[in-house]
TORZA-251477 format. One record per residue: x negated, y negated, z negated of N, C-alpha, C in turn. Coordinates in steps of 0.2 Angstrom, whole numbers, padded with zeros to 4 digits, always signed. Each point is the difference from the previous one (the first is absolute). Layout:
XYZXYZXYZ...
end
This chain:
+0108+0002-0113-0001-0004-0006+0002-0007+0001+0003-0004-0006-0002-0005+0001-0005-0004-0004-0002-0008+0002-0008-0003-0001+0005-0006-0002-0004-0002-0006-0003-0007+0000-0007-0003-0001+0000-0002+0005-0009-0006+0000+0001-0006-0001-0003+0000-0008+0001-0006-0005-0006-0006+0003+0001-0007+0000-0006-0004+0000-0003+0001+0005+0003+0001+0007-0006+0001+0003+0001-0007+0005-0008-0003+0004+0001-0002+0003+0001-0001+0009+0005-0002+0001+0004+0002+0007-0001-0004+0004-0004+0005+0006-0002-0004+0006+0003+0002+0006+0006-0005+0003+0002+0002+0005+0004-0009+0005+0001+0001+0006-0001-0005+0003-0002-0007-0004-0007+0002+0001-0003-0007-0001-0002-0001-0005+0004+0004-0007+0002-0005-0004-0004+0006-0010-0004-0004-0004-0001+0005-0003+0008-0002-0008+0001+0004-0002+0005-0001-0007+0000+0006-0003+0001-0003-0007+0000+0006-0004+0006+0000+0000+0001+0008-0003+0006+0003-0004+0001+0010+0003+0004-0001+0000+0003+0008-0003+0000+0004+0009+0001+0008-0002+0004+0002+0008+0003+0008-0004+0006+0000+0003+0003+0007-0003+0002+0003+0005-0002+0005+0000+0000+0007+0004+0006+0003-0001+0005+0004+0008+0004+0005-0005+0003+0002+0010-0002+0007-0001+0004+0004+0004-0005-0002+0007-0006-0003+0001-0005+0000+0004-0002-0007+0002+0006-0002-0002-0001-0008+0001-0003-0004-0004+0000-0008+0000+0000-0006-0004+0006-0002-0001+0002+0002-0007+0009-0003-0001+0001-0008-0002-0007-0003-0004+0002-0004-0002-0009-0005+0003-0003-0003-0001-0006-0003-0003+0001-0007-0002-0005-0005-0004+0000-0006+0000+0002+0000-0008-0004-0004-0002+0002-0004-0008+0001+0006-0004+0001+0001-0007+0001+0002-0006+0006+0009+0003-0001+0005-0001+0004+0004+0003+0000+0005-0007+0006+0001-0004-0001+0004-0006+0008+0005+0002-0003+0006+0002+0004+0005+0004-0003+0006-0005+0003+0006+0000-0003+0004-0001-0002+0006+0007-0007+0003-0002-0003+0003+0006-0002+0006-0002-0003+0005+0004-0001+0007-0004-0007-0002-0002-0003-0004+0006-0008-0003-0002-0002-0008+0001-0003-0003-0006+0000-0005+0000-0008-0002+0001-0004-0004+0004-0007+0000+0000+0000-0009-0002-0005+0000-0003-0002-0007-0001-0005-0003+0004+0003-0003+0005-0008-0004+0007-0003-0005-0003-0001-0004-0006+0000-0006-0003-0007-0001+0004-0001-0004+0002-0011-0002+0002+0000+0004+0008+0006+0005+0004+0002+0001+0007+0002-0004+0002+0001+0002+0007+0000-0004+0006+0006+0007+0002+0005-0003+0003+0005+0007+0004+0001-0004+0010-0001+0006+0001+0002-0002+0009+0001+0006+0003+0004-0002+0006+0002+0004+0004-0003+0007+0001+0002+0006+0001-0005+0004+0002-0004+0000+0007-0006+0002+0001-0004-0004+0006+0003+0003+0006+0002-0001+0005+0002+0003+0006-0005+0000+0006-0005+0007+0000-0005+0000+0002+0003+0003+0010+0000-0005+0003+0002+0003+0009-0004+0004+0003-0006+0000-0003-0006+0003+0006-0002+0004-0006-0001+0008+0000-0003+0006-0001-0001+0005+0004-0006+0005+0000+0001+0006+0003-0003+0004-0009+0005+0004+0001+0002+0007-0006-0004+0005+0002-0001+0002+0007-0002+0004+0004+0004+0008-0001+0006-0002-0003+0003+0008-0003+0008+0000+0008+0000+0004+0003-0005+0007+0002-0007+0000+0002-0003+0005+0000-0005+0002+0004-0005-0002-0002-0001-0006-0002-0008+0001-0003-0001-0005-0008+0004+0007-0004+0001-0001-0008-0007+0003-0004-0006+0000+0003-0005+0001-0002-0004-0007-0003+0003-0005+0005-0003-0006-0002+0005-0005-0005+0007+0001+0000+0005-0003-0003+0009+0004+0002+0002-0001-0003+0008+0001-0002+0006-0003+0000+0006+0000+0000+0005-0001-0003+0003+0000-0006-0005+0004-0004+0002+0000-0009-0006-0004-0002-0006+0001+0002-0007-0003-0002+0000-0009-0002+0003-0001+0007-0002-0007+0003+0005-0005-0002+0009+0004+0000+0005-0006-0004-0004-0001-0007-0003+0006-0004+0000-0002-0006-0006-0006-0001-0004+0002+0006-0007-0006-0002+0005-0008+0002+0003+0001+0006+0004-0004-0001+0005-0006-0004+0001+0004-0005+0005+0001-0007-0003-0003-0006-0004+0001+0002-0008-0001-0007+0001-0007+0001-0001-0004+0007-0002-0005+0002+0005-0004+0001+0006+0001-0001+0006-0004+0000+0004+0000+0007-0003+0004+0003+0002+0001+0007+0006+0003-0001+0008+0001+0001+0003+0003+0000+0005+0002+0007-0002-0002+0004+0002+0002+0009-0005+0000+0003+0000+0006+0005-0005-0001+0004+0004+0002+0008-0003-0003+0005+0003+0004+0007-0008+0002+0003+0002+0006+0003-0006+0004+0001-0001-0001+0008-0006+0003+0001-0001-0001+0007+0002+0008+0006+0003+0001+0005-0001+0005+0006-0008+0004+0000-0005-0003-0001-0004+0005+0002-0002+0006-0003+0004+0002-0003-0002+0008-0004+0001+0006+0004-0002+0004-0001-0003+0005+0004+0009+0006-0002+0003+0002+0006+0002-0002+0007+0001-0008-0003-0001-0004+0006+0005-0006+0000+0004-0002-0002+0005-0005-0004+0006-0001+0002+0001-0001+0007+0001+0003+0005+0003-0004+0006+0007+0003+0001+0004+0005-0004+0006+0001+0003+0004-0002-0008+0007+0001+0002+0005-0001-0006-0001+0006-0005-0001+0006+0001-0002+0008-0004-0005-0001-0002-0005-0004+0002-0008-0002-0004+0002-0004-0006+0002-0004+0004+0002-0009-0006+0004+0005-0007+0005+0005+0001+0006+0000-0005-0005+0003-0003-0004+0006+0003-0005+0004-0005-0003-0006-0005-0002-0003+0000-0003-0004-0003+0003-0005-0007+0006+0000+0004+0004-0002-0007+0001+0005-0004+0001+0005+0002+0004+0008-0004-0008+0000-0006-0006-0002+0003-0005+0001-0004+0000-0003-0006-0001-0007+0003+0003-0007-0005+0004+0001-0007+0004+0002+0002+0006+0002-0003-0001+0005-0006-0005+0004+0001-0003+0005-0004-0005-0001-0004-0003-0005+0003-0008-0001-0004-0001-0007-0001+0004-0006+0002-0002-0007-0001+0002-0002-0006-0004-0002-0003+0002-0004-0008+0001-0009+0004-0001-0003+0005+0001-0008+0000+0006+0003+0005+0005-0005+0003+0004-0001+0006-0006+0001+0007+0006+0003+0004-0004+0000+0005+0004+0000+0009-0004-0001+0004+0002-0001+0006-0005+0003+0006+0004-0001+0006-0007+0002+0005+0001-0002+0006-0005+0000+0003+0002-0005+0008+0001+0005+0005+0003+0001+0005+0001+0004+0004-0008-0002+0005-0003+0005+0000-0004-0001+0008+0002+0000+0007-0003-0007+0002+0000-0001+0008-0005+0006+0004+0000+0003+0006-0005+0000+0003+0001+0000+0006-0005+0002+0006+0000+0000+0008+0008+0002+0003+0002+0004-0004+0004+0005+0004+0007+0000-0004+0001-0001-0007+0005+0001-0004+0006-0006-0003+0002-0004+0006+0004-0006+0001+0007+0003-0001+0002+0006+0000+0008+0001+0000+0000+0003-0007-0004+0004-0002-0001+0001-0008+0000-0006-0003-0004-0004+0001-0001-0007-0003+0007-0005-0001+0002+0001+0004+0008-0004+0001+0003+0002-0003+0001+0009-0002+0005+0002-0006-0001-0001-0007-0007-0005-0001+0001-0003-0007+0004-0004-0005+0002+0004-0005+0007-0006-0003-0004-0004-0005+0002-0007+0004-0002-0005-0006+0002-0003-0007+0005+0006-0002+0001-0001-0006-0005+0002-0005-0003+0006+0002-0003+0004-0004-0006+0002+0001-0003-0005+0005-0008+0002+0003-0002-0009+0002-0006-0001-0004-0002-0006-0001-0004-0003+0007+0001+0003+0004+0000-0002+0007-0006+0006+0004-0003-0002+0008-0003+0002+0004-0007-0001-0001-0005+0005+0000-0008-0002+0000-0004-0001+0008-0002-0003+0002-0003+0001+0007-0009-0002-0002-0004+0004+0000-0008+0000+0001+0000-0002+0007-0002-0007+0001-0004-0002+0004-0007-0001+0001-0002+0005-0003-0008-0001-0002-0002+0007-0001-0005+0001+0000-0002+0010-0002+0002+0002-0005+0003+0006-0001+0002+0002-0003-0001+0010-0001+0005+0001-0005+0000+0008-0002+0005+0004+0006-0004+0005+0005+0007+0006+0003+0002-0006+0005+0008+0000+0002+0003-0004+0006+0002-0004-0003-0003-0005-0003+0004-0006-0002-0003-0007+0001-0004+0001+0005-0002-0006+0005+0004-0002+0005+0003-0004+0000+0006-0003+0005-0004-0007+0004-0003+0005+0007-0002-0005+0003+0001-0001+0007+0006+0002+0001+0003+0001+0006+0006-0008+0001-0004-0004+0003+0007-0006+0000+0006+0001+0003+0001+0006+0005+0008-0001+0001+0003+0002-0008-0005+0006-0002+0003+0001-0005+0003-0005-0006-0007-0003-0002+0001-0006-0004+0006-0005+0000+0002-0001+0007+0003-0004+0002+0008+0003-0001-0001+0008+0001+0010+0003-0001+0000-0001-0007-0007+0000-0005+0002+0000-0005+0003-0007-0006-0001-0003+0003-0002-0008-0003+0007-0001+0003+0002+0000+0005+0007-0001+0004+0006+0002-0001-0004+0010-0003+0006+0003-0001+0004+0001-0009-0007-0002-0006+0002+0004-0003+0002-0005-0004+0006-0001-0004+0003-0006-0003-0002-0001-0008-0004+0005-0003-0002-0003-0006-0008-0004+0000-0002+0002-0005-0008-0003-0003-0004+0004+0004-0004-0002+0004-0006+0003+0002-0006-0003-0003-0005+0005-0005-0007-0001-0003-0004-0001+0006-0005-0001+0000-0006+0001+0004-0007-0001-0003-0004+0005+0001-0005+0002-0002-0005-0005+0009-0002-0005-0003-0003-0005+0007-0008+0002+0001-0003+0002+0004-0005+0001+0001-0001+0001+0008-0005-0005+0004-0001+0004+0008-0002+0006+0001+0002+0003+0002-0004+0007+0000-0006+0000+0006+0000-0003+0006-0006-0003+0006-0006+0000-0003+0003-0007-0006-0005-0005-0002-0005+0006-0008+0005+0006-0002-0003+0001-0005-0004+0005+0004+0001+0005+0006-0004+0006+0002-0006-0005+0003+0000-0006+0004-0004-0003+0002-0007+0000-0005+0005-0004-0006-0007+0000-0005-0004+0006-0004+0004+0004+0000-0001+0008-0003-0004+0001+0005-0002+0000+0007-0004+0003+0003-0006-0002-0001+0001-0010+0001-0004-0002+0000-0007+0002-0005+0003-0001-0004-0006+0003-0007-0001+0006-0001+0004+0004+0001-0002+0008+0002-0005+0000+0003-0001-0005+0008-0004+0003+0003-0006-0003-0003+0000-0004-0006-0006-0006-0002-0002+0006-0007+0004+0004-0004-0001+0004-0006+0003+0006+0001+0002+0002+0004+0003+0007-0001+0005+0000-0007+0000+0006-0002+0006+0001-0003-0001-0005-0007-0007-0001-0002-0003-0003-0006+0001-0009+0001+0005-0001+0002+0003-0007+0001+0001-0002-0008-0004-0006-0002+0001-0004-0008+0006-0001-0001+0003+0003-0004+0007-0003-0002+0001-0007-0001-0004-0004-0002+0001-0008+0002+0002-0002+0005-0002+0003+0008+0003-0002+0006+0007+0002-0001+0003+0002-0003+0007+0002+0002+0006-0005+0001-0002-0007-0003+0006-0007+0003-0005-0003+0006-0006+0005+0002-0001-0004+0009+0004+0005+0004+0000+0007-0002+0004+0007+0004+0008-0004+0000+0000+0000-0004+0009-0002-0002+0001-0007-0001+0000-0005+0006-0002-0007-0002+0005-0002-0001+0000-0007+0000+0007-0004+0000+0001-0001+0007-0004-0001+0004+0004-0001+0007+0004+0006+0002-0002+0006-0003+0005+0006+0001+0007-0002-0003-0003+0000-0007+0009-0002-0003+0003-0005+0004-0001-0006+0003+0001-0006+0002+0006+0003+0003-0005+0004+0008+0002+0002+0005+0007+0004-0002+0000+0005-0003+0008+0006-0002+0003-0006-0001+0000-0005-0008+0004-0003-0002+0003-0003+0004-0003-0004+0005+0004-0005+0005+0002+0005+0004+0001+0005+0000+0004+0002+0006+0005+0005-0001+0000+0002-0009+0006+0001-0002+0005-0005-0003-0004-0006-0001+0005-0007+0001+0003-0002+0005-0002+0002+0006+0001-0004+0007+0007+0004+0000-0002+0010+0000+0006+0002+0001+0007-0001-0005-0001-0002-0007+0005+0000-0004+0003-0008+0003-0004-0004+0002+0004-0007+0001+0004+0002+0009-0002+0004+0002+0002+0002+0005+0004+0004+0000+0003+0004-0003+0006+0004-0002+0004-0002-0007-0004-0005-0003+0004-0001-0007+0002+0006-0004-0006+0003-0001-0001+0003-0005-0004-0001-0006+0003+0005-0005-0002+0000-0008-0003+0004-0001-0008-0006+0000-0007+0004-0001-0005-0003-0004-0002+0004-0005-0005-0001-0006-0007+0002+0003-0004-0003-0001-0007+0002+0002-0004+0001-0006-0002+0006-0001-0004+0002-0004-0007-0004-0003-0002+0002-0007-0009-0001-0001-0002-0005+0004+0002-0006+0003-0004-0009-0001-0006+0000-0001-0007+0001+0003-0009+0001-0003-0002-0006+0002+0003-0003+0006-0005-0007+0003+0005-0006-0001-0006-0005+0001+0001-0008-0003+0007+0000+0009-0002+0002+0005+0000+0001+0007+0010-0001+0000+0000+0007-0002+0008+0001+0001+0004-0005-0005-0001-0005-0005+0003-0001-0005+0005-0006+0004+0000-0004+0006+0002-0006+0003+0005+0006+0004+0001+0007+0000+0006+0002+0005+0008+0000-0003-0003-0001-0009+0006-0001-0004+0002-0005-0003+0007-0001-0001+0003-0006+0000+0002-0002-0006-0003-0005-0005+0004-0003-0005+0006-0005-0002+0003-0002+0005+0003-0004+0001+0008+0001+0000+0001+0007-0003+0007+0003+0000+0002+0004-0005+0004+0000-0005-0002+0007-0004-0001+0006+0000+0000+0003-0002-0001+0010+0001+0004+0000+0002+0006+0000-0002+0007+0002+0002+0002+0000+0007-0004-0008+0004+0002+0001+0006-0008+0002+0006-0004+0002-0006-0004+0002+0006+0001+0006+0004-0002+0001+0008+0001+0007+0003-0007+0003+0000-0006-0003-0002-0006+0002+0000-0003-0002-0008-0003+0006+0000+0000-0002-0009-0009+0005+0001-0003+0000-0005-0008+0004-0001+0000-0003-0009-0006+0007+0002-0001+0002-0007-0010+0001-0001+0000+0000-0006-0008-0003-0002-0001+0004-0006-0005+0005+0001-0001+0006-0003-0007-0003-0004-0001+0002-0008-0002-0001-0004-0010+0001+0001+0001+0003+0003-0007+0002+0001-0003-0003+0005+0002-0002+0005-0001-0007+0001+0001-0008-0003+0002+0001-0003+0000-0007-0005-0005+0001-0004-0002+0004-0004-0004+0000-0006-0011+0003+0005+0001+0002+0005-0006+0004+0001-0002-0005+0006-0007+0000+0002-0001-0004+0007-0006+0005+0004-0002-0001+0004-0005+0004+0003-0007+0001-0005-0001-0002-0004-0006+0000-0003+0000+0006-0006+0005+0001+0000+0003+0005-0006-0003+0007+0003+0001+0003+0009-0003+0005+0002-0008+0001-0003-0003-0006-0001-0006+0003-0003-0001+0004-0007+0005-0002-0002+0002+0005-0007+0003+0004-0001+0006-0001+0002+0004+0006+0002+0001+0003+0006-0002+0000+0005-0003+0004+0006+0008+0002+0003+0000+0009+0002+0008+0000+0004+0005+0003-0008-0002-0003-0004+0007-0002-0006+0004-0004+0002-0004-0006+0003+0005-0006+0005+0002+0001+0007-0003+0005+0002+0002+0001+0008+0007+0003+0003+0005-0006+0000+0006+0000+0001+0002-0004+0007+0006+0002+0003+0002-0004+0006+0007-0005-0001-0001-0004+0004-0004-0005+0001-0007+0000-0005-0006-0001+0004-0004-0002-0006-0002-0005-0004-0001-0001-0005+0000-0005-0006-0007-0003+0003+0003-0008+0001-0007-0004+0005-0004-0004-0005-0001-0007+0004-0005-0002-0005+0004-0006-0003-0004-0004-0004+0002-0005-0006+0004-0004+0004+0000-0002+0005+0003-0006+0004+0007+0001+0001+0000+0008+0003+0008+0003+0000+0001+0002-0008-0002+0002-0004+0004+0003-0005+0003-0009-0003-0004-0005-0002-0001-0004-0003+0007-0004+0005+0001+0002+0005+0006-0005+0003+0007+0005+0000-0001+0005-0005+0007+0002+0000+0006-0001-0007-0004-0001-0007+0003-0003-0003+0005-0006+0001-0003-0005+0002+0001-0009+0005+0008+0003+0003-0002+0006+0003+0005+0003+0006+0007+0004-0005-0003+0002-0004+0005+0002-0005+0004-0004-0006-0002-0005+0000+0001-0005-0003+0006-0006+0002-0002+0000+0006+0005-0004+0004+0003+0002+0005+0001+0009-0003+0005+0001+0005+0000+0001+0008-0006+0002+0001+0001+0004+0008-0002+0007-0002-0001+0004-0006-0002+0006-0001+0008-0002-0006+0003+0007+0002+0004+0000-0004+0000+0006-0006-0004+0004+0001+0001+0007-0005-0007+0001-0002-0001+0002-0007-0004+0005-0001+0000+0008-0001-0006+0004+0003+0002+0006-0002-0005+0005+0000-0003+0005+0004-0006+0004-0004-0003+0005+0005+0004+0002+0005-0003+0003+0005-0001+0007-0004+0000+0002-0006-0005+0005-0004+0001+0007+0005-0006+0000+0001-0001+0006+0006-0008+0003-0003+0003+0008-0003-0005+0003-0005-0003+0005+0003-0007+0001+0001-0005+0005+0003-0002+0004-0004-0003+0005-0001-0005+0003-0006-0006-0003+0001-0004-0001-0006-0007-0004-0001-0006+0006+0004+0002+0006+0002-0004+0005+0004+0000-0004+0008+0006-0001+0001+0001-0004+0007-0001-0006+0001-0001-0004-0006-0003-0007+0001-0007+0000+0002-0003+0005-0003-0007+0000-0002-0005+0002+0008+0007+0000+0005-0003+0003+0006-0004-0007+0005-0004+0001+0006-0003-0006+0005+0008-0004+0002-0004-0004+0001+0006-0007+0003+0006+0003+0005-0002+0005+0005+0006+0000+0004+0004+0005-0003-0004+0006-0004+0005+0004-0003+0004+0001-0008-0002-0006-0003+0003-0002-0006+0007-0003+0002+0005+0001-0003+0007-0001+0003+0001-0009-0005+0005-0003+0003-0001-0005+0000+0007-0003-0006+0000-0002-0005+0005-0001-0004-0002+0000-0008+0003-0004-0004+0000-0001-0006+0005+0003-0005-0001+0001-0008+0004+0000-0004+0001-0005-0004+0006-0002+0000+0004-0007-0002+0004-0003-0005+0004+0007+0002+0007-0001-0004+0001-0003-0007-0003+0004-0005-0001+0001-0007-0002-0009-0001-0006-0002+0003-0001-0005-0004+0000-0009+0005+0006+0001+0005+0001-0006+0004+0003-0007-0006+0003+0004-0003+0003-0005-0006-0006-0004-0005-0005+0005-0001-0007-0003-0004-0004-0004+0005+0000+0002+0007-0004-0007+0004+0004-0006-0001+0006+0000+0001+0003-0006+0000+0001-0002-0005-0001+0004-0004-0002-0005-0009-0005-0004+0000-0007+0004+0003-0005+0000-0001+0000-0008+0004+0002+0000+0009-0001-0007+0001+0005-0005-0003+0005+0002-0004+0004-0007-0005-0004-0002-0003-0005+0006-0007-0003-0003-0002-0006-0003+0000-0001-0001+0005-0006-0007+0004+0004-0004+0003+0008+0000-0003+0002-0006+0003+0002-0001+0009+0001+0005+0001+0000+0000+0008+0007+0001+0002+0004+0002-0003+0006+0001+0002+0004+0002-0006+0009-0002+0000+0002-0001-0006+0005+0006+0000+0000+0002-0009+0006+0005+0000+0006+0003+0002+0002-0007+0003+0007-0001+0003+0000+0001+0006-0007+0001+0002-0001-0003+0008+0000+0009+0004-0005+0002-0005-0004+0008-0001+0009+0005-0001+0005-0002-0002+0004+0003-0001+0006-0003+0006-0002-0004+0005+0005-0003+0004-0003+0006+0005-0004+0000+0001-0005+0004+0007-0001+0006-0003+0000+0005-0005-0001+0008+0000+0010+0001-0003+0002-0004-0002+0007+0004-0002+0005-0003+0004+0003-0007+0002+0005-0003+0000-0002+0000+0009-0005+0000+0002+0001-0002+0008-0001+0007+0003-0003+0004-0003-0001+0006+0003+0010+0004+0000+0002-0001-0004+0008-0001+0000+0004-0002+0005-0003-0008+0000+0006-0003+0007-0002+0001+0005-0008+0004+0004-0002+0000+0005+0005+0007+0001-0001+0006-0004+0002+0004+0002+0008+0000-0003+0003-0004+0000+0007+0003-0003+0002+0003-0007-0005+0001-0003+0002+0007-0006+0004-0003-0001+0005+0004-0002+0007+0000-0005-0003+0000-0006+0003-0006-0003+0003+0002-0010-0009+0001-0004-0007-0004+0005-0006+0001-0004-0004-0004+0002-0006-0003-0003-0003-0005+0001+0001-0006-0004+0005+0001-0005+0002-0006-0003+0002+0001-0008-0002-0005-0007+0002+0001-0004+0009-0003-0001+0003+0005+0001+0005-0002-0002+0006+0002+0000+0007-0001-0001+0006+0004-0004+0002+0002+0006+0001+0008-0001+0004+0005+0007-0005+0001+0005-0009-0003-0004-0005+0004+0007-0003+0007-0004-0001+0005+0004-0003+0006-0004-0008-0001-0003+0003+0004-0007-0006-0003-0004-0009+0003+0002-0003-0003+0003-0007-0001+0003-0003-0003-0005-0003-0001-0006-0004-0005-0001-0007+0004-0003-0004-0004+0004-0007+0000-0007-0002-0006-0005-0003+0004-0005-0001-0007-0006-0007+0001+0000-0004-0004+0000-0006-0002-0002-0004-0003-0004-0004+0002-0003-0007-0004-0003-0003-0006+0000-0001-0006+0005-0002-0003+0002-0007+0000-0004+0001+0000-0004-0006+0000-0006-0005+0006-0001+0001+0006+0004-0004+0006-0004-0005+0002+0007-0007+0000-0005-0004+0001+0005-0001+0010+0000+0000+0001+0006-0003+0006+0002-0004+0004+0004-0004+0005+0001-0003+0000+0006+0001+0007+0001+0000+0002+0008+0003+0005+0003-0007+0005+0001+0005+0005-0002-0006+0005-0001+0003+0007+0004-0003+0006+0000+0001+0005+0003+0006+0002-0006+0001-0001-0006+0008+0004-0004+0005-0004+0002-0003-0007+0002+0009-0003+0000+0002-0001+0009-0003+0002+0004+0001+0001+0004+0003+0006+0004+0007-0002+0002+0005+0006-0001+0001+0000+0011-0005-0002+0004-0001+0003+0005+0000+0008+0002+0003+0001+0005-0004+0011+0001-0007-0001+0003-0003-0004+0002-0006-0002+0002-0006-0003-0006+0003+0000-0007-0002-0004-0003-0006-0005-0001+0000-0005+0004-0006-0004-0001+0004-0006+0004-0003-0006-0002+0003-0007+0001-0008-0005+0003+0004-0004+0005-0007-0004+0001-0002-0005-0006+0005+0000-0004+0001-0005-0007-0004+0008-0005-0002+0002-0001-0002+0005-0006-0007-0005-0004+0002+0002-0004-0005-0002-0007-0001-0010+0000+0005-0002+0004+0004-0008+0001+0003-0001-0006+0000-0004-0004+0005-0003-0006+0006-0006+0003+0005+0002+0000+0006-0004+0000+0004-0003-0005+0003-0004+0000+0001-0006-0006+0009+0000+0003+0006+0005-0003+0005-0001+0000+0000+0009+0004+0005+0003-0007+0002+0007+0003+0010+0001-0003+0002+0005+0006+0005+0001+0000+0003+0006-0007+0004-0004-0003+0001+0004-0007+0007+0005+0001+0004-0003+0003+0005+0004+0004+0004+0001+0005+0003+0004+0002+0003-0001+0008+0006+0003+0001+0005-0003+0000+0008+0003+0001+0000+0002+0008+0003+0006+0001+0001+0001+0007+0009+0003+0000+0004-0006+0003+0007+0002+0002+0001+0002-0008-0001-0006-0004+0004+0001-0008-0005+0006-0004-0004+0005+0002-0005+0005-0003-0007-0001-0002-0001-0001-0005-0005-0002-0003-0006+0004+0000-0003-0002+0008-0003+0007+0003-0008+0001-0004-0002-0006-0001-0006+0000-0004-0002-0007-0005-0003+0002-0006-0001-0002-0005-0007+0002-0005-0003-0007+0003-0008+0000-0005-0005+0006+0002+0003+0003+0007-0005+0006+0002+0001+0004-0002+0008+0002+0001+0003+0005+0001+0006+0002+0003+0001+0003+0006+0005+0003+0005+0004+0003-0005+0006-0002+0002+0009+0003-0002+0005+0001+0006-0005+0008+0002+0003+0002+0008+0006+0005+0000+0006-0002-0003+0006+0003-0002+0004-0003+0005+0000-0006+0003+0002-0001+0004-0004-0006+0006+0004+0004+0008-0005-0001+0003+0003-0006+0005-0004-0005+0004+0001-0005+0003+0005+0001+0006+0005-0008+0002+0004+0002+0005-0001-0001+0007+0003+0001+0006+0001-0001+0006+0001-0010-0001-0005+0000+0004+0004-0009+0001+0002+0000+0006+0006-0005-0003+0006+0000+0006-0001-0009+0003+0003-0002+0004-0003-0009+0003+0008+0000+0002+0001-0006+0001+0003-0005+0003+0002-0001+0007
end
């Protein structure tokens, strides 16, 4: 089909303006100023906002293997709701990605069941270096490495290993930064002080910033030592923000990180209400680091936002500290946090739109998305700025169903969401006739 989006207003590098965008054969053929075309469907965005679709780097789907707690049909669509329309997924699903035959299965899935675009990272781990090197960086949004505890084999803490991998492998390496020494040290410690009945409040002493500090810095040492391309995940301390560089553009940085929502918006004092709802890794610390990451996103040493969204079932949440698994659901409504801190004034629309669509793009290469504009493929969400809502168990479209945000009111909701020119959702309604693409990169 084709579209016209009448009136809307258009936010992208930098910049907001009004006027038109016409859709046709998946793309953006025209946008900007007065656009009177004929279209199969015309919508009127008059009092919207349009932006890029969100390109969210950091999810686990958990689809294969543990689709009890979420999906590949489930989660692009919570996704979708929320203006997300990329996602790249993470290796730990049950079996791993650690070979080429795991990774393809994984598309062939996608392929079948995702309503957003989609991608996946191949898994590093101990032993799977020649597997790993057979990744094509056309079509695979780079390598995952767990430097920190993790699901199955995909703790990589072996330094010769680390060191063939940072040396040998010529794309984007992720990293998940955590000491692992420093996390078993403090896990015992308290064990041996509470047994298994550890407060969940302890959990950013368990999981400190000096653990982060320590990975971080030593997956920088090795990237500036091999002159590698590496993105450090989820940013939680004031600590690591001085490892990165503002003084260059994106374009030419080789060290880039990224600054995940829930950390930004929650601090440790949140665990006393929401208990392990927040219990996530890196863990979410206290006012002093959360409060100094904004400052850090702002000026450009955190380059991306994105959402970690890693879904449990509220059965498994509801276990003692060491046994309740450690992760968030995010996805759906990362674009309502970041309304929510615009409007207090903390950060601006152009700015919220440079870091969830347009950088998340030049970090990772996408081809032909991340931008409003002629000849890019049409990705856009339109929003409400104005409409207040609050999240309930019906409008949350998780397979976990339940949100740390439930019975929250939000002030700005997504009213529609093009995926690759398809006008995948509309006012809270899925139109799943046609299903999201493979991203291809640069």
């Amino acid at each position: 089909m084709s579209f016209l989006i009448k009136n809307a207003k258009i936010i992208n590098r930098g910049k907001i303006t009004s006027g038109d965008i016409y859709i046709q054969n998946g793309r953006i053929e025209q946008i900007g100023g007065v656009i009177n075309r004929p279209a199969d469907r015309e919508i009127n965005a008059e009092g919207k906002y349009a932006m890029p679709g969100i390109i969210d780097d950091q999810v686990h789907f958990r689809d294969p293997g543990l689709t009890h707690k979420a999906d590949l049909y489930t989660e692009p669509r919570a996704a979708v709701a929320g203006g997300v329309t990329s996602f790249m997924e993470m290796p730990n699903t049950v079996p791993n990605a650690l070979t080429q035959e795991l990774l393809e299965d994984k598309y062939q899935m996608a392929a079948q069941k995702s309503l957003a675009n989609f991608s996946f990272f191949m898994g590093a781990g101990n032993d799977n270096l020649e597997e790993v090197l057979k990744t094509n960086a056309r079509d695979v949004c780079g390598i995952k490495i767990f430097m920190g505890s993790s699901t199955g084999n995909m703790l990589v803490d072996n330094p010769v290993t680390l060191d063939q991998l940072f040396s040998q492998v010529p794309m984007l390496i992720a990293t998940h930064c955590e000491d692992e020494d420093t996390v078993r040290k403090n896990s015992a410690a308290y064990k041996k002080h509470y047994g298994e009945n550890v407060p969940v409040e302890y959990h950013p002493q368990i999981r400190n910033a000096a653990g982060c500090f320590i990975s971080s810095s030593m997956a920088i040492d090795l990237a500036k030592k091999h002159d590698t391309r590496l993105h450090i995940l989820h940013i939680s301390t004031r600590d690591e923000l001085d490892l990165f560089r503002n003084d260059i553009p994106l374009s030419e940085k080789r060290i880039t990180s990224e600054l995940c929502v829930h950390h930004l918006y929650f601090n440790s004092d949140d665990y006393y209400t929401r208990g392990t709802q927040i219990k996530c890794n890196p863990a979410i610390k206290d006012e002093s680091h959360r409060s100094a990451l904004l400052p850090a996103l702002l000026d450009d040493r955190l380059d991306i936002i994105a959402t970690d969204h890693a879904p449990h079932t509220w059965a498994e949440k509801q276990n003692s500290y060491f046994k309740a698994p450690s992760g968030v659901p995010l996805v759906q409504h990362s674009l309502n946090v970041m309304l929510e801190i615009h409007q207090r004034g903390e950060i601006s629309l152009e700015k919220i739109v440079e870091k969830m669509c347009h950088a998340p793009a030049e970090c990772f290469k996408v081809d032909s998305r991340g931008y409003l504009e002629e000849g890019m493929f049409a990705d856009i969400a339109l929003f409400d700025l104005g409409e207040k809502w609050t999240v309930k168990k019906d409008n949350i479209h998780y397979k976990c169903n339940w949100s740390p945000f439930e019975n929250h009111e939000f002030e700005g909701k997504v009213t529609h969401t093009f995926v690759s020119g398809h006008l995948a959702y509309e006012n809270g309604v899925f139109n799943e006739n046609k299903k999201g693409e493979r991203l291809l990169f640069k």
